[in-house]
C-alpha positions in Angstrom: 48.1 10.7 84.0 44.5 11.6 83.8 42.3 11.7 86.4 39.4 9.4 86.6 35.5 10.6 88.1 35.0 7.3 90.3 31.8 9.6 91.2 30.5 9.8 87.8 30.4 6.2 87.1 27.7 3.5 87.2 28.6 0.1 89.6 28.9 -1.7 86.7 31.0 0.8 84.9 33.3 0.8 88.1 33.4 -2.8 88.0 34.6 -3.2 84.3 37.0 -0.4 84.9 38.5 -2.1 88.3 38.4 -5.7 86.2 40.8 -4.2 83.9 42.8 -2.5 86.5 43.0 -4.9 89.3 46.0 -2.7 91.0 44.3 0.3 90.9 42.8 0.8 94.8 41.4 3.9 94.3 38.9 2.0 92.0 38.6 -0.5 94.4 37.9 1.8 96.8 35.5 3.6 95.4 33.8 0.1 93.6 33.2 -1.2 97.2 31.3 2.0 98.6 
């Protein structure tokens, strides 16, 4: 498994990407910052 830049993405980027992988926390985690 790859690993993802949380950093590197725009909120709405993170958003979309967290919408499509709602069990993902680190996404979450780093959408909510």
């Amino acid at each position: 498994m790859s690993q993802i830049n949380y950093d590197a993405m725009s909120n709405a980027e993170l958003k979309q990407y967290f919408l499509k992988h709602r069990g993902n926390q680190a996404a979450f985690q780093a959408y909510a910052r």
